[in-house]
RODO-2510 file (C-alpha; in nm, 4 decimals, decimal comma):
residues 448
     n   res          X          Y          Z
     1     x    10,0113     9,4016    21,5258
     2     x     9,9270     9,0481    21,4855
     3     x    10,1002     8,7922    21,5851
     4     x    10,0569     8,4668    21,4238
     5     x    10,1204     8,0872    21,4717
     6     x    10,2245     8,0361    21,0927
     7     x    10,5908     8,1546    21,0847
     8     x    10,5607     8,2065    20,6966
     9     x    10,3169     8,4619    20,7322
    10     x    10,4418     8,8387    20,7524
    11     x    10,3735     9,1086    21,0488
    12     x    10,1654     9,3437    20,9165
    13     x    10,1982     9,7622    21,0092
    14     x    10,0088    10,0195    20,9278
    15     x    10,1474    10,3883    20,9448
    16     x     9,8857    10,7244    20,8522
    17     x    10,0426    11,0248    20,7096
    18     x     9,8292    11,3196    20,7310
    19     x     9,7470    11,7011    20,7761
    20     x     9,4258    11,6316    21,0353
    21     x     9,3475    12,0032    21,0017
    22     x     9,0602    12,1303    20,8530
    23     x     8,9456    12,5135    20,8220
    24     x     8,5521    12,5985    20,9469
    25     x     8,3580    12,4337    20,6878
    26     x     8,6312    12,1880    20,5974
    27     x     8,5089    11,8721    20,4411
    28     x     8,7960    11,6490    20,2336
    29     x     9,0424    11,4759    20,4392
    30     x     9,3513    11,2922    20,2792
    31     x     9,5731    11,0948    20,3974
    32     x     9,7968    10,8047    20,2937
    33     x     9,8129    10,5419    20,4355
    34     x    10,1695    10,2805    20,4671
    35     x    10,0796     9,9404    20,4777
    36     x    10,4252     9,7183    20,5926
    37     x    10,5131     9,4001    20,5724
    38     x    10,7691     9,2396    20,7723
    39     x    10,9381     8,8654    20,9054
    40     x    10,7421     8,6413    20,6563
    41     x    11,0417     8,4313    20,7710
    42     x    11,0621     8,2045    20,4146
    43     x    11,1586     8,5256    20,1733
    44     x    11,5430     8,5748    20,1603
    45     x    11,6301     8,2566    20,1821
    46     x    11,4081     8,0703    19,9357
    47     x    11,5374     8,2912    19,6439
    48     x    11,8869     8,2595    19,7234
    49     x    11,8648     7,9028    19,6742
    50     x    11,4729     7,7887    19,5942
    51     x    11,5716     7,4076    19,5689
    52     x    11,7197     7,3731    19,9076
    53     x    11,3913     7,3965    20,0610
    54     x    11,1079     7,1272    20,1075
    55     x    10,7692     7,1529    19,9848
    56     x    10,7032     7,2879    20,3890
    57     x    10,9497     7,6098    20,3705
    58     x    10,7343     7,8609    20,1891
    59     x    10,3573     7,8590    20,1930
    60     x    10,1726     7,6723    19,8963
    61     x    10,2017     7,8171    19,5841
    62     x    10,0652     7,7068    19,2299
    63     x    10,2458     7,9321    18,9025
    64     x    10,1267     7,9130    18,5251
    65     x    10,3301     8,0312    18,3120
    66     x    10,1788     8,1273    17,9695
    67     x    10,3373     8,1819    17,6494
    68     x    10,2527     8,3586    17,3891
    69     x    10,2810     8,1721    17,0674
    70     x    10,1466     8,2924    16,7713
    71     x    10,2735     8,3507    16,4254
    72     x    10,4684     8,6868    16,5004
    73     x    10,7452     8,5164    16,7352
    74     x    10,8821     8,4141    16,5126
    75     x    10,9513     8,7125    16,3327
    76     x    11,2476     8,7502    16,4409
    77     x    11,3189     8,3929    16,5064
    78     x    11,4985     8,5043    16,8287
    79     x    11,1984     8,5896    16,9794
    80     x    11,0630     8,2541    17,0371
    81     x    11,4093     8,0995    17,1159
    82     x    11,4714     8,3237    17,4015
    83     x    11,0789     8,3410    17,5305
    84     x    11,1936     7,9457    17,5354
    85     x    11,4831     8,0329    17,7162
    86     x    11,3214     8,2716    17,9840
    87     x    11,0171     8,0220    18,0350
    88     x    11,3232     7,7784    18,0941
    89     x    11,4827     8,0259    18,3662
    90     x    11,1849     8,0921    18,5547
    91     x    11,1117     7,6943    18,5614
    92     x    11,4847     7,6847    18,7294
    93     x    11,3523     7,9439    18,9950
    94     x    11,0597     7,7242    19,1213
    95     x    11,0566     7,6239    19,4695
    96     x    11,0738     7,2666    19,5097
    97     x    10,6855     7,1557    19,5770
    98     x    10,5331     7,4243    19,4122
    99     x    10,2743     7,3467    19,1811
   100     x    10,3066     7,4675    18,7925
   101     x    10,2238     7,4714    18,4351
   102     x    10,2857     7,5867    18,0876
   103     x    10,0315     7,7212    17,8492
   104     x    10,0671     7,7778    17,4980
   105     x     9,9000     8,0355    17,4277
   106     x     9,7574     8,1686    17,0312
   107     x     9,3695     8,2034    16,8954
   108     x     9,3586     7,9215    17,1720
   109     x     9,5141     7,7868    17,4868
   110     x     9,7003     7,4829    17,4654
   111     x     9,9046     7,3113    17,7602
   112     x    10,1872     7,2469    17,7242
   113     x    10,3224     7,0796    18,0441
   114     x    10,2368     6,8418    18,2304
   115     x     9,8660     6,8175    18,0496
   116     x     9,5672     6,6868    18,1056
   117     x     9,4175     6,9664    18,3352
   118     x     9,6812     6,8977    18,6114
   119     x     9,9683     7,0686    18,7348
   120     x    10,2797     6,9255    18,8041
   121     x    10,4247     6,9567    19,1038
   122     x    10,8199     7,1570    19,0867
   123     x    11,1264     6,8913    19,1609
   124     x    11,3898     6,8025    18,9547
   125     x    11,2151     6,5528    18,7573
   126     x    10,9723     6,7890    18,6482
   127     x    11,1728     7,1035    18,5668
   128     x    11,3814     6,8677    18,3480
   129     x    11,0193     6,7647    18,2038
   130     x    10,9111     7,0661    18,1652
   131     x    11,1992     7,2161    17,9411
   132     x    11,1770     6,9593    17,7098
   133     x    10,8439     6,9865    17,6647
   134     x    10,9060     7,3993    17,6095
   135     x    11,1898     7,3215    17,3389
   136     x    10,9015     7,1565    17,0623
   137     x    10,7104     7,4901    17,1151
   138     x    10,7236     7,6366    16,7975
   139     x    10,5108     7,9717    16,6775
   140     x    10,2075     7,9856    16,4231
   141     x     9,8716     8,1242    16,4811
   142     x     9,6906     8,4235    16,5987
   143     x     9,6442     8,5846    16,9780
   144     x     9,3461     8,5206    17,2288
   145     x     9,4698     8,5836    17,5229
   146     x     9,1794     8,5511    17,7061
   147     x     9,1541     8,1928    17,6509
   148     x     9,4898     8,1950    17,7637
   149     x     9,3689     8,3290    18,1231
   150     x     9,0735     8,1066    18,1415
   151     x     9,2464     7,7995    18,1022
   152     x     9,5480     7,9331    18,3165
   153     x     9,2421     7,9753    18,5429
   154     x     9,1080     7,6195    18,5589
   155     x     9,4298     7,4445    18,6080
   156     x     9,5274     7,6835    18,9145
   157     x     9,2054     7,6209    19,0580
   158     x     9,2985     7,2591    19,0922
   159     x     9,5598     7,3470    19,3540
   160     x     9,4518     7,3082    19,7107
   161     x     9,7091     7,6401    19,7559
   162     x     9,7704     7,9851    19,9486
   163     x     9,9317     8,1491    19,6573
   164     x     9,7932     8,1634    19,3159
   165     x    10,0004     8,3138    19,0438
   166     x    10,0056     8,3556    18,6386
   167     x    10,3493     8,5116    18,4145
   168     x    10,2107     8,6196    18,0795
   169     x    10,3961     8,6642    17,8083
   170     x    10,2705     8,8477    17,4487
   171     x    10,4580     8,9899    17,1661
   172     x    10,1574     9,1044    16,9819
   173     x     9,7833     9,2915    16,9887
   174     x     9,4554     9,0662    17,0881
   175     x     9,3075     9,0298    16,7202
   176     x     9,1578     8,6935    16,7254
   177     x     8,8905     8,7792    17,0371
   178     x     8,6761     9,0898    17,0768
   179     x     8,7874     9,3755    17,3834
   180     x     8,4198     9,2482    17,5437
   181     x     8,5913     8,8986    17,5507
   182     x     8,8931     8,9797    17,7085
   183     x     8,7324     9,1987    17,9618
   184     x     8,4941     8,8841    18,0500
   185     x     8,7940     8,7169    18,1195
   186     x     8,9572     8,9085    18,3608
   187     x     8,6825     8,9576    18,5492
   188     x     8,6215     8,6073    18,6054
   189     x     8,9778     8,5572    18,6757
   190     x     9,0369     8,8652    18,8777
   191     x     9,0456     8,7570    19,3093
   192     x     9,1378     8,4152    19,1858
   193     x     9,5225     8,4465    19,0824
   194     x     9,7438     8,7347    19,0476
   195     x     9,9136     8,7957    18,7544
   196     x    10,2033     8,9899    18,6009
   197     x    10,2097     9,0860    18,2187
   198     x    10,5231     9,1291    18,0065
   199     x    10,5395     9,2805    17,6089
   200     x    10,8339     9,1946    17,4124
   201     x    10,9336     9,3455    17,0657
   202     x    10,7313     9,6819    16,9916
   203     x    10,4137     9,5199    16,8098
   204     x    10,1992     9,4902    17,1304
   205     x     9,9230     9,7168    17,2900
   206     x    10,0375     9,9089    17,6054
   207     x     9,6838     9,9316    17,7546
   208     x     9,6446     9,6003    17,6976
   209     x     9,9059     9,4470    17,8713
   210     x     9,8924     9,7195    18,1512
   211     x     9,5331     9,6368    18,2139
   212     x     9,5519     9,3032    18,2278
   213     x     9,8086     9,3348    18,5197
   214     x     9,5963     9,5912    18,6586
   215     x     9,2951     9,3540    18,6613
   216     x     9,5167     9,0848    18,8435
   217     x     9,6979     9,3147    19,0607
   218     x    10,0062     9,1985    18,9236
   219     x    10,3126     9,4090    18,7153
   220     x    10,3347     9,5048    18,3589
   221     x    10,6669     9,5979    18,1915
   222     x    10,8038     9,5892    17,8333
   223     x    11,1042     9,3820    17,7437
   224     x    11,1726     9,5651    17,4164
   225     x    11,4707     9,3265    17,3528
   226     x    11,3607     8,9951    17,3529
   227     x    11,7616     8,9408    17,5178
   228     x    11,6221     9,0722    17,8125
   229     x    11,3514     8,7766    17,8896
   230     x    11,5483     8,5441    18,1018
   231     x    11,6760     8,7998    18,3156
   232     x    11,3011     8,9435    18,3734
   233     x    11,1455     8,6048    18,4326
   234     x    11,3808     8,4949    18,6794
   235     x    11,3627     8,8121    18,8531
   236     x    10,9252     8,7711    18,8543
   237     x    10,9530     8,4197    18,9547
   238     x    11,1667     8,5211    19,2213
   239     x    10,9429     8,7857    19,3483
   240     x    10,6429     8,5561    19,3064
   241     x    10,8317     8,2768    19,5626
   242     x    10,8760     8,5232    19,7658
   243     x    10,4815     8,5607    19,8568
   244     x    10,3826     8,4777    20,1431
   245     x     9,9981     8,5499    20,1733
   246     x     9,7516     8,6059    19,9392
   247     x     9,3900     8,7621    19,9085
   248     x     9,4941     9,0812    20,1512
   249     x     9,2132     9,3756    20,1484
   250     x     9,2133     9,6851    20,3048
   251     x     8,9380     9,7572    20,5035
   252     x     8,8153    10,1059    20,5319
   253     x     8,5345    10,1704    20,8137
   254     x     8,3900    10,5399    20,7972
   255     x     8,0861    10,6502    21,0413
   256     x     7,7927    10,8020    20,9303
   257     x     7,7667    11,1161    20,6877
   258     x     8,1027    11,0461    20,5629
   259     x     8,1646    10,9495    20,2082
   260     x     8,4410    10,7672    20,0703
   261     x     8,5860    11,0018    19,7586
   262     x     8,8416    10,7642    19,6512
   263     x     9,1510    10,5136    19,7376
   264     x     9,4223    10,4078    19,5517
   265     x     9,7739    10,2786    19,5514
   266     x    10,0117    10,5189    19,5259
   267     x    10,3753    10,3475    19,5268
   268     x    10,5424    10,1597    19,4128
   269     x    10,2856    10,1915    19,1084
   270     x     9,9707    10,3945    19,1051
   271     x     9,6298    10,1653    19,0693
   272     x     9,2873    10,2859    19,1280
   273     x     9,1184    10,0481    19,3844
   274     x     8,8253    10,3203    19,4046
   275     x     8,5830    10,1195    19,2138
   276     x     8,6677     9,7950    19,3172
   277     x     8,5541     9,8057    19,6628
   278     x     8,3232     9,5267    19,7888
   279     x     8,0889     9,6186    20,1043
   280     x     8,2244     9,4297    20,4439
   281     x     7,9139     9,5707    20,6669
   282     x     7,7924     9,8406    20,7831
   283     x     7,9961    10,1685    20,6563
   284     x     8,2519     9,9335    20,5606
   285     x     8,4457     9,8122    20,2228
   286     x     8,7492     9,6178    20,1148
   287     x     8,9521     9,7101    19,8724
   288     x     9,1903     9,4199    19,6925
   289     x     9,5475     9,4519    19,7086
   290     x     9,6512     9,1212    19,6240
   291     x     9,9616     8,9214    19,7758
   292     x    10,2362     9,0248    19,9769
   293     x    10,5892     8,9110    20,0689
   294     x    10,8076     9,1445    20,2654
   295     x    10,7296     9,4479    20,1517
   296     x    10,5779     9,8141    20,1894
   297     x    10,2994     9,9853    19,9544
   298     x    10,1319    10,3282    20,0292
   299     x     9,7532    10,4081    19,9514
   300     x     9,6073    10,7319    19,9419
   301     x     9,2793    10,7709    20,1473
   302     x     9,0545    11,1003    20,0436
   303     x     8,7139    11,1280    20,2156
   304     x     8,4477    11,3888    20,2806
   305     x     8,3092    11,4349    20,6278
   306     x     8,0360    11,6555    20,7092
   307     x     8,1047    12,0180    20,8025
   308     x     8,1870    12,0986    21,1889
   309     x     8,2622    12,3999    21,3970
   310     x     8,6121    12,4936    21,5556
   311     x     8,7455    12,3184    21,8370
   312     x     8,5441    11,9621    21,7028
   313     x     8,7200    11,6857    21,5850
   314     x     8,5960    11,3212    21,4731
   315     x     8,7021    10,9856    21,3506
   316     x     8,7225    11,0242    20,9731
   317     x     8,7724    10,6812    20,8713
   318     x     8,9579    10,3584    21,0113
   319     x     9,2187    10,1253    20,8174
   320     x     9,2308     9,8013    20,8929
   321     x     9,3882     9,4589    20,6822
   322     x     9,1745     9,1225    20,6442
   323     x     9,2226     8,7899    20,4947
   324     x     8,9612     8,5660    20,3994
   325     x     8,9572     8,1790    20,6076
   326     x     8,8475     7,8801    20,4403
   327     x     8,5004     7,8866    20,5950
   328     x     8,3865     8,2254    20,4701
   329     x     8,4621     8,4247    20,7545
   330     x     8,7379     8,6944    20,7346
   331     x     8,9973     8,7317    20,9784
   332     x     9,1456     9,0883    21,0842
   333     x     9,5875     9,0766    21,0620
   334     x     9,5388     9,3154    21,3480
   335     x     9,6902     9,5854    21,2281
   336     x     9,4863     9,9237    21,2151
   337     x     9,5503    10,3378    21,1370
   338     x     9,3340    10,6051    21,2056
   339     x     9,2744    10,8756    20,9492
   340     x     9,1662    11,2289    21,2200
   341     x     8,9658    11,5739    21,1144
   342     x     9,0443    11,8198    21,3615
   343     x     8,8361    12,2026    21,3102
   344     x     9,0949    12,4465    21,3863
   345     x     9,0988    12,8759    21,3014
   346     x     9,4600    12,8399    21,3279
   347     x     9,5435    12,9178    20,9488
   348     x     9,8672    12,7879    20,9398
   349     x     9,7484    12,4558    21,0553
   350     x     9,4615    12,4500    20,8612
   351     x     9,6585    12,5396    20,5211
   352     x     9,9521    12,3165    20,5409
   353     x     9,9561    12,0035    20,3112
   354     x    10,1127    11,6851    20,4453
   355     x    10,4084    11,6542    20,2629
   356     x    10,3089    11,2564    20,1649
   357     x    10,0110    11,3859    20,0358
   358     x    10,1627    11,6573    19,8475
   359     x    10,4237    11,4165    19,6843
   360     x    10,1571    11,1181    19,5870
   361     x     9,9288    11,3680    19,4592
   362     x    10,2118    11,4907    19,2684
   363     x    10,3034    11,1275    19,1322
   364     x     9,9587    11,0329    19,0730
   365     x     9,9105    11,3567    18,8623
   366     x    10,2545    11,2593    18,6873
   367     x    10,1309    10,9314    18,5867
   368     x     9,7992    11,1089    18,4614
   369     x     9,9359    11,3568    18,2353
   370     x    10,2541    11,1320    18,0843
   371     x     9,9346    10,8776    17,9446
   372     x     9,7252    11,2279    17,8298
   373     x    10,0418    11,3574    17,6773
   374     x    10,0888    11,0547    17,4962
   375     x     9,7272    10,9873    17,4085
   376     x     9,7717    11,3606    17,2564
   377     x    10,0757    11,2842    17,0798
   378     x     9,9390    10,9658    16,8770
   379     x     9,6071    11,1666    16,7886
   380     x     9,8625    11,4397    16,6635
   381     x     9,7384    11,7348    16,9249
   382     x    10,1015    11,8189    16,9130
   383     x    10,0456    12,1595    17,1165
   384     x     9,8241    11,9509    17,3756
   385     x    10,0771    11,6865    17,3992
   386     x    10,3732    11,9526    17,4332
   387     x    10,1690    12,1256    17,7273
   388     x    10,1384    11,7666    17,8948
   389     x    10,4395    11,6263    17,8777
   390     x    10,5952    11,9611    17,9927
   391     x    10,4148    11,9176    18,2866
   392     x    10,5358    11,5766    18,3137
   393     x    10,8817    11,6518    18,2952
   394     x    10,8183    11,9622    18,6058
   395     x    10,6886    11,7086    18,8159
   396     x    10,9395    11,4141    18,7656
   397     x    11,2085    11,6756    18,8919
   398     x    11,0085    11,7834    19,1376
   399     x    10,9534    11,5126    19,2923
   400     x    11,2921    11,3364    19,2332
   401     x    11,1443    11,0719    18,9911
   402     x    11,4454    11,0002    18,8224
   403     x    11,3596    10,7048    18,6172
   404     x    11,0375    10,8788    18,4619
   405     x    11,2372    11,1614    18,3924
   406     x    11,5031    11,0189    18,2077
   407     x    11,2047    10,7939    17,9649
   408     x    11,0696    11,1104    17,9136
   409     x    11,3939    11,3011    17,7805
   410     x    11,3599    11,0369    17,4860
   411     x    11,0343    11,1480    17,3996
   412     x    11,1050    11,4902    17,4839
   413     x    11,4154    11,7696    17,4158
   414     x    11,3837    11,8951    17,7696
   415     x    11,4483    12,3215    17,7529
   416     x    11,3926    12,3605    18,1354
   417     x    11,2821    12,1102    18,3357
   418     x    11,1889    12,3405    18,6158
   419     x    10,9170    12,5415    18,4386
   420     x    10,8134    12,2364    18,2351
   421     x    10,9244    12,3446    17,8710
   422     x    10,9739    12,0998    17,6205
   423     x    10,9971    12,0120    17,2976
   424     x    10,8649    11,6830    17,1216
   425     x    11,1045    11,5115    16,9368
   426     x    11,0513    11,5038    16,5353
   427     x    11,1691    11,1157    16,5447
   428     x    11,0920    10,8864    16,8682
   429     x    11,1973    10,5069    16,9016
   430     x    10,8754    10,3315    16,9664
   431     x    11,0293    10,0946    17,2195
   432     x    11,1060    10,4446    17,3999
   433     x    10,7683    10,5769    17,3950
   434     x    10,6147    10,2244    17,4777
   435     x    10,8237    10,2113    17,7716
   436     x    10,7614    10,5597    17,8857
   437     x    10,3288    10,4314    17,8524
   438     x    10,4418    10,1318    18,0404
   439     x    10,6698    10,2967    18,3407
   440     x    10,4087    10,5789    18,3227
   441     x    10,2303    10,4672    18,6513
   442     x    10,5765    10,3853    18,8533
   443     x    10,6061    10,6460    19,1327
   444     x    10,9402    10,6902    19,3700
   445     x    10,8234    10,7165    19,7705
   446     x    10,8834    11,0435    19,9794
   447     x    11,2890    11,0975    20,0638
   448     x    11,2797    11,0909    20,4356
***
């Protein structure tokens, strides 16, 4: 592992969990792969109490916060008072010297602290500003939220900073600005600042939200009850303090004949990085994972190697984490795992499925059929969506995924959970079955 100069920057490990043999003729190896982060050093401390530390403590960071504010927030008027409110709380959660702003956001962006194109930099002068600039926010209009990103975009980018973060908040679909637009959007915004997404109310698109958090490599959640917000912002704004390097890609290196089949993040959520792989070299790629505090994620590696004989065995592919410097260059956090293919006519050997691999295949098949069965239930395929979320609900138990499988006994009169029959329910809540879209992707790690 590396060991750095910067005390604010974590210890990276990385662990491989695999079955490394393959029968004669064998070609797909999986394995996933733990990626750890430990000792950032700045994380504990800084969220019990982010204004007793100077602008030094944590590493740079730069937030904007934006804010939905069209016409429906104010239907009911609570909404807008307690998005207000939660903007407010996650203000209050800023680290001292950490750059921030507010956007407004309807059919167009509109700042609403500090202004022109800056960002004001977090003390108590300026969280005081700031929340009395949020209380003559007041809701009329329609919702562009890609506008919202773009100009969240521009004043980020004026930050000479590490860490670049966005908190978005909508209560309702994109009407005023075509799919194509959004889209557009995120792609220009996407390596430049993470972001996490929250709904409120019922009245907003799931895939929407989701995929603009999957875009930025940030969360999505619903906060049906707009009560909730204050508790959820703090709670993001703490996580996002917590950061302590940004831009971290996964490098996989394969040698010749081999073919990369697919990678994705497995847990805590699952996210296909597959097609988002940029080429590092020679038989290399890097695959975004955003930024990291203290933490742990696992990724699930599949590739193909060319068929051997028994007794051979070969370097399937190599894991390694990079950062990019200032001047271009990338530099390797030292840390590395190596994925094996052994050929072996033991049977036993050869047939066995890593029991990490079996659970995150599990989990990412979970997540799969959950947004099928769902998809199925709006079209009103109610035998197709019975026969997926049945499966659903077998796997959840399965695999010990609690949460999941108590959203889906809302959607769902469970008859047994162990062969995966269920009934749909004649009359579902829709902040249930929103939430159930929303959590769909959440997966619980292997019980050791």
């Amino acid at each position: 592992m590396a060991n750095f100069s910067k005390s604010n920057v974590p210890q990276f490990s990385v662990d491989v969990y695999q079955n490394e043999y393959l029968p004669e003729g064998g070609v797909e190896v999986n394995a996933i792969v733990t990626v750890t982060a430990t000792g950032g050093g700045t994380m504990g401390s800084v969220v019990a109490a982010p204004h007793l530390y100077s602008p030094g403590q944590g590493p740079s960071a730069a937030v904007a916060l934006m804010v939905d504010c069209s016409g429906s927030m104010d239907y009911p008027p609570t909404k807008m008072r307690n998005a207000r409110d939660a903007t407010a709380a996650a203000i209050d959660t800023l680290r001292d010297g950490v750059h921030f702003a507010v956007v407004g956001g309807t059919h167009v962006a509109k700042e609403v602290y500090p202004g022109g194109g800056r960002l004001a930099v977090a003390d108590a002068t300026t969280r005081e500003q700031a929340k009395q600039a949020l209380r003559r926010l007041s809701a009329g209009g329609g919702t562009a939220i890609g506008t919202w990103l773009r100009l969240a975009d521009r004043l980020l980018a004026t930050a000479d900073v590490s860490i670049r973060h966005g908190i978005l908040l909508t209560d309702g679909r994109n009407e005023h600005e075509s799919p194509e637009d959004l889209k557009a959007a995120l792609d220009t915004c996407a390596g430049r600042f993470t972001c996490d997404a929250r709904g409120v109310g019922t009245d907003w698109e799931v895939k929407e939200v989701t995929g603009i958090a999957s875009a930025l490599l940030g969360t999505a959640d619903i906060v049906a009850d707009p009560a909730g917000l204050a508790a959820d912002f703090t709670q993001m704004m703490e996580t996002a303090m917590g950061k302590e390097v940004a831009d971290v890609a996964l490098r996989l290196w394969t040698p010749v004949g081999t073919t990369v089949r697919f990678v994705k993040q497995v847990a805590p959520t699952v996210e296909e990085l597959t097609d988002r792989r940029t080429e590092a070299g020679p038989r290399a790629g890097d695959y975004p994972t955003g930024s990291w505090g203290d933490e742990s994620r696992d990724y699930h590696v599949c590739v193909r190697v060319p068929a051997a004989n028994i007794g051979q065995e070969m370097l399937a592919a190599r894991v390694s984490l990079v950062i990019p410097e200032p001047d271009g260059t990338v530099r390797n956090l030292g840390a590395q795992g190596l994925v094996r293919a052994v050929w072996t006519d033991d049977m036993t050997a050869s047939t066995s499925i890593n029991p990490q691999v079996a659970h995150y295949t599990g989990q990412a098949e979970l997540a799969q059929v959950i947004q099928q069965g769902l998809d199925l239930r709006k079209a009103g395929d109610i035998d197709g969506a019975t026969a997926k979320l049945g499966r659903a609900v077998q796997l959840a138990g399965a695999s010990g995924n609690a949460d999941t499988a108590k959203l889906l006994a809302k959607v769902v009169d469970v008859v047994d959970a162990a062969a995966g029959t269920v009934r749909l329910k004649a009359k579902v809540e829709e902040a249930d079955e929103m939430t159930l879209e929303t959590r769909s992707t959440k997966t619980v790690r292997v019980k050791k």
